[in-house]
N, C-alpha and C positions, 0 to 999 in steps of 0.2 A: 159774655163774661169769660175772660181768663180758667183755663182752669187751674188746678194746682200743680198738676204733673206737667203741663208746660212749662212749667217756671219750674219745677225742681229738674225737669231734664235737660233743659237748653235756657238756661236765666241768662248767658251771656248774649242768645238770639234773643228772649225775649226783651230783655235791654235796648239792644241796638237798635230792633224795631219799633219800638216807642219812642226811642229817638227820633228815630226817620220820621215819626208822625207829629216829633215836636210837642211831645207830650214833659210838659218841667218835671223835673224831678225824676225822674224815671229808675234812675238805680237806688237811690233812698227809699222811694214807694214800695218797688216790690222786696226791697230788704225789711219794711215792715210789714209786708202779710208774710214775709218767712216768720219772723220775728213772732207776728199774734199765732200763726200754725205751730208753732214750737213751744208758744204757752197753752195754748188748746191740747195739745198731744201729751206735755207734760202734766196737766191735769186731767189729762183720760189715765195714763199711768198711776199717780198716783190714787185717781177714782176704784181704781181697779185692783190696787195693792189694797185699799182697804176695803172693798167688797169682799176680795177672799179672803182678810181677816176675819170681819165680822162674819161670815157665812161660815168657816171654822169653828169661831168662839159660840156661835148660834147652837151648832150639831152640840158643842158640849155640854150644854145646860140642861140639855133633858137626863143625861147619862151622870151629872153631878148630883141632879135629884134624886134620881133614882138611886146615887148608894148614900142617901144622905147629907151629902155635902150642902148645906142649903145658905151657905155664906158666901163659898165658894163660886155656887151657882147665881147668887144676887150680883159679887163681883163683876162676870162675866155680861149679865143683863146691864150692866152698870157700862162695860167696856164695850158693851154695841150700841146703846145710846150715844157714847161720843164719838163710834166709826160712822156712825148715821148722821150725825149733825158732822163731822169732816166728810161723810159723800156729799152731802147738799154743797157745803163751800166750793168743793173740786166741782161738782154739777154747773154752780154758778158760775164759774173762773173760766170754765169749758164754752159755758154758753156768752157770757160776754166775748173772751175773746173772736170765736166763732161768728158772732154777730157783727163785732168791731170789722173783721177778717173780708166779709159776705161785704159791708159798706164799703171799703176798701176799694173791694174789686171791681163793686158796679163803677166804682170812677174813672178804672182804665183803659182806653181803649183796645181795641181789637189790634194786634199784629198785623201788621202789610206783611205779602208773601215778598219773596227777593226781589222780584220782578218791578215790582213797585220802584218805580224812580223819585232819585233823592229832591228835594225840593220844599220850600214854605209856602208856595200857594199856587194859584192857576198859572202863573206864568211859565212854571214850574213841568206844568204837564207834557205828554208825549205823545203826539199828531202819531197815530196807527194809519191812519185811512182817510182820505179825501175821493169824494167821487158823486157822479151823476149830475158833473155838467154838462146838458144839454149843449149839441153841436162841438163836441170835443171828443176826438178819436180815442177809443177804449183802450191804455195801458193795462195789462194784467201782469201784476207785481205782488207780491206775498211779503207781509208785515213780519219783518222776523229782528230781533234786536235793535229795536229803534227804527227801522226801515218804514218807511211810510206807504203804505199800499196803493197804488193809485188809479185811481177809476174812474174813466171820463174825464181826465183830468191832463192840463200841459204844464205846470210847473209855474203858472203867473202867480202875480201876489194879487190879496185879493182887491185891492182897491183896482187893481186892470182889469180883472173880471167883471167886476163890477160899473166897471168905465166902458166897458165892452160893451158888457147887454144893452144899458141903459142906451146907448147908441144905437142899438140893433134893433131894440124894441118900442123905445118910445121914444125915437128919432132926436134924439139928443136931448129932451126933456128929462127934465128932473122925477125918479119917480117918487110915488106918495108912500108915505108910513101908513101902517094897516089903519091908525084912529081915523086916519083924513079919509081911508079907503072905505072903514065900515059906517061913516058919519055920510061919505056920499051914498053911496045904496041904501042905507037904513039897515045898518046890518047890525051893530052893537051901538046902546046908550049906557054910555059910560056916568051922564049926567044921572037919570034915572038911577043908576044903581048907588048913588051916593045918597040920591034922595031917600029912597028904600032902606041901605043900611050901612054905606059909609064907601070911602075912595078903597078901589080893589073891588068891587062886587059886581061885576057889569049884566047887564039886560040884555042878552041878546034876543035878536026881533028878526019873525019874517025868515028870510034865506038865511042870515045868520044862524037863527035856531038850527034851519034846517041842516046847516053844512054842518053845525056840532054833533047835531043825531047823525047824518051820514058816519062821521067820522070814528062815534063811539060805535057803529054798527060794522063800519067798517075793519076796524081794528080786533072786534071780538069776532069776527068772523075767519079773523086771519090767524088768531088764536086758538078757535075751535079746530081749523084744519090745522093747526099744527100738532094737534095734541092734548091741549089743554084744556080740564077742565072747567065750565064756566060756575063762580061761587057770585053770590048776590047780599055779601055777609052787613052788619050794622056801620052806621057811618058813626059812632062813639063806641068808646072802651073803656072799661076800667084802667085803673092805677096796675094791677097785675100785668093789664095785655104791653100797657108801657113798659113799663120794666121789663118784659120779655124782649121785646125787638128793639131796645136799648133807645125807644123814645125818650124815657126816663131813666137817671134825671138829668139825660146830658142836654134833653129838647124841651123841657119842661116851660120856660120860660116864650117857648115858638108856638108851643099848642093851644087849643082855644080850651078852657078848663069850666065845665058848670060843676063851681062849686058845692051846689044843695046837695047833687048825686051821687058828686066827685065822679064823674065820667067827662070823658077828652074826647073833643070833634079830631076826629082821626083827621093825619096827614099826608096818609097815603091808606092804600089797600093793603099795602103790607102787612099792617098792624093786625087789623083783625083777621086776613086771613092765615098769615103763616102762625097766630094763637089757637088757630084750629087743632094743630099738633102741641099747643102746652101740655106735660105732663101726659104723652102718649107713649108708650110702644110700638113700634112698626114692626110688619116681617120685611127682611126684605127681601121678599117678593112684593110687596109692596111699591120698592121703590123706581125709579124715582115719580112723586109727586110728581103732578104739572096742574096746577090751578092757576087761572085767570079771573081778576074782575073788573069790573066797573063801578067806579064809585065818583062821588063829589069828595073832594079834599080840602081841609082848612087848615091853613097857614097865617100866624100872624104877620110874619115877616119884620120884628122889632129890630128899629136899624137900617132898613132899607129907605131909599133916596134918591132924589137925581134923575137919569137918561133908564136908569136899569127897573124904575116903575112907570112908563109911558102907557099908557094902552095896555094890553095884553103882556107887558113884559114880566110884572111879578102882580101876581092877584092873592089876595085872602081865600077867595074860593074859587077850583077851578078842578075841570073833568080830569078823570085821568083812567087807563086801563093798565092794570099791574101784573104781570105775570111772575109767579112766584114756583119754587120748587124744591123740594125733602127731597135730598140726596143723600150715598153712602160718599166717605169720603175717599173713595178710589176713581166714582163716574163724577164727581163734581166739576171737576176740569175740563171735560166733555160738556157735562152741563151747559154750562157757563158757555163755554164756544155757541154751542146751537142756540142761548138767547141772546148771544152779541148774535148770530145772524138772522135770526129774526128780528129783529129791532132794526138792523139795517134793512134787509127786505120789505120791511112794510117804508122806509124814505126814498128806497130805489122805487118801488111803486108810485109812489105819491109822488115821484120826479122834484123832489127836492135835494139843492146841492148840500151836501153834509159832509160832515170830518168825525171819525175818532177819536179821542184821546183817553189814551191810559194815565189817571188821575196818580200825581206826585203823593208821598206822602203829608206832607203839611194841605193838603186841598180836601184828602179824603172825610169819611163820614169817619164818625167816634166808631163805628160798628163792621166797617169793611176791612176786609184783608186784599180784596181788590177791587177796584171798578173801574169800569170804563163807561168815559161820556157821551152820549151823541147829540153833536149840534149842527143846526140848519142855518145855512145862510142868509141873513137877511139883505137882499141889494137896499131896499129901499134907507135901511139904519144904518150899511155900510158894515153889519156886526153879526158875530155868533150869534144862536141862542140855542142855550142848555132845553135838550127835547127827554132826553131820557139819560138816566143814573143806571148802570147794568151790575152788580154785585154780586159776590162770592164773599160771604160772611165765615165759611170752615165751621168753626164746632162755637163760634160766639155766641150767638142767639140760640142755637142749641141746647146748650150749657145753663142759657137764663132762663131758657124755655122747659126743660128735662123732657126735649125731645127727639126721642132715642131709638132706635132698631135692634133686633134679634138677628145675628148675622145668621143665615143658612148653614155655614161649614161648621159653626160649633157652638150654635145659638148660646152665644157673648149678646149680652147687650150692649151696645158703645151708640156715643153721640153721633146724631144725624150731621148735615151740612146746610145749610139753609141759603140759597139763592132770590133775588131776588132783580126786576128791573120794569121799568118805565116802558109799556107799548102801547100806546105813547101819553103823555101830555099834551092834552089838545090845546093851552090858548098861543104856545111860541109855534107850534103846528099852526095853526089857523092865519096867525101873524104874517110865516112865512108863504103859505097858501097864495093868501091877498096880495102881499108885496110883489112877489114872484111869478104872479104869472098875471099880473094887471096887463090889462091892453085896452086899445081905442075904444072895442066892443064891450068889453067890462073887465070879466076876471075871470080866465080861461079854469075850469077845474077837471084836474089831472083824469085821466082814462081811466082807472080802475077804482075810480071815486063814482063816476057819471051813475052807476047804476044802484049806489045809495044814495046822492044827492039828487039824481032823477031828472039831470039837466048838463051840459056841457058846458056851462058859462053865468056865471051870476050877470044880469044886467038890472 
């Protein structure tokens, strides 16, 4: 959430950047929470003038009895009975507004930093980084204003790339999409999982299972040597934890909702772990955070359709490992750097071809001020696909969360910064796995998988 001293110090930034995110109405909105803040402050004001009325007229009543005045003195009992029923109005006026003010704000999204390119949707976005194409001479190029960074990479588009391998690899054959790929091995039943509990829930079986526990082992392993804490938090939340990581109410209609409880099948790890710090203090010595988990995630996905739910492409439930991180807002930039490079680290690992992108404002989340995307190549779909969301949320989720730090130099307490990202989501990982490195013998699996999967090759 917004705070307020953002919009009273720079309301011309904070305009322009809701623009950029293509959020309607943008300068009307924030001109009415000035609007309800100016009736709130004007009813603490006058709350306040008549507080020390009556607290003046209070002191004189005993000192009116006392020389007798006892008319005088009923008067004045008379004139703090109606400063007490005018505190209650102002009280009220205070706290409607207030409330109007707080509703307001959950609706607006989070400001993009400058950096953020102008844009209404994915088309929109800016390629940072392409790399680790196998058999392709290592360019090292640095991402600096729009510059594309390039890694293992020669400059083809991708349907040549694509036309390449496919040539190179399975001698001019057509290769197989992961459903074709896990239905021949016995690796995921997609049928079964509809039987069980509807399209989106799939059954993986056999090596399938196993490559997904590889993968969730893999990937927390990679986060413990980074640093990160491992958390093992609930997979539902309350309606509070929503509200804090700006699930709600902008995602309210995407979560899975058991109304008896009123608690939400989380959508990420996010949720419940960065609610570990709702309503905390930090020192910072404390900071920053670094927590990692593993959880199952559930997404309705309302609205989804077409080529982009095949298989593994968009699921209702599916693994995911999240690494999240409380920062001050001076190292959050730093932050944010060291988990775009892990996130890439663990695809350079896994030898999957991947790209970058610094997400446009009209693509981003309701909650980010910036992110960047990383997606894997699929030959076999000829397509992206979205593996991991990497974010710098600044003092949003903070703000909703009231979680905050003691600074060292003159223990001030001010809002945290809250990061967050995808390391990784395994089923467009998995997807790309199978597609990617299929061969005559089976389905080659990457080098620094073998010794959590416990095998060099599904056959």
């Amino acid at each position: 959430m917004l705070t307020l001293k953002q919009i009273y110090d720079d309301k011309a930034r904070v305009i322009a950047g809701l623009e950029k995110k293509h959020f309607a109405g943008a300068a009307e909105v924030i001109e009415d929470v000035l609007r309800l803040d100016a009736e709130r402050k004007a009813a603490q004001q006058h709350k306040d003038a008549a507080s020390a009325e009556m607290n003046r007229i209070s002191k004189s009543i005993g000192m009116l009895m006392a020389q007798g005045k006892r008319e005088e003195a009923e008067a004045a009992k008379a004139q703090t009975g109606s400063l007490k029923a005018q505190i209650a109005e102002f009280d009220a006026k205070m706290s409607d507004a207030e409330e109007a003010q707080t509703k307001l704000l959950l609706t607006i999204p989070n400001v993009p930093y400058d950096i953020v390119p102008e844009g209404a949707a994915a088309e929109d976005n800016l390629a940072v980084a392409i790399g680790n194409w196998p058999n392709q001479p290592m360019i090292d190029a640095i991402a600096r204003d729009g510059a594309v960074a390039l890694r293992n990479w020669d400059g083809a588009t991708d349907e040549a790339i694509a036309t390449d391998r496919l040539e190179k690899n399975m001698g001019g054959e057509t290769l197989a999409p992961h459903w074709e790929l896990a239905k021949k091995y016995n690796l995921i039943d997609f049928d079964l999982g509809v039987k069980i509990s509807g399209a989106g829930f799939p059954v993986y079986i056999g090596q399938g299972a196993r490559l997904q526990r590889a993968l969730i082992n893999f990937f927390l392993a990679e986060a413990n040597k980074a640093g990160y804490t491992e958390i093992m938090p609930p997979t539902v939340v309350n309606a509070a934890s929503g509200y804090g990581t700006g699930q709600l109410p902008d995602k309210e209609g995407q979560m899975y909702h058991c109304e008896v409880d009123d608690l939400y099948l989380i959508p990420t790890a996010e949720v419940p772990v960065t609610n570990l710090y709702r309503d905390v203090i930090l020192d910072e010595a404390q900071l920053p955070i670094k927590n990692c988990a593993y959880t199952e995630c559930f997404r309705r996905e309302a609205g989804s359709y077409g080529k982009d739910v095949r298989g593994l492409n968009r699921l209702h439930e599916f693994s995911k490992i999240e690494i999240v991180r409380i920062d001050t807002p001076e190292h959050s930039d730093a932050s944010h750097k060291e988990m775009l490079e892990h996130v890439e680290g663990l695809l350079q690992k896994l030898e999957l071809p991947y790209r970058i992108l610094r997400l446009s404002g009209g693509d981003m989340s309701f909650t980010a001020a910036l992110c960047y995307d990383f997606e894997v190549y699929s030959e076999a779909q000829h397509r992206w696909l979205e593996v991991s969301s990497t974010s710098n949320f600044d003092t949003y989720q903070a703000n909703r969360l009231k979680c905050r730090y003691r600074r060292a130099e003159d223990k001030k307490v001010t809002l945290c910064h809250t990061l967050n990202g995808s390391a990784l989501a395994l089923p467009r990982i998995v997807a790309a796995l199978l597609e990617n490195n299929q061969c005559a013998e089976g389905i080659r699996i990457p080098k620094a998988l073998q010794p959590f999967f416990g095998d060099d090759m599904i056959r």
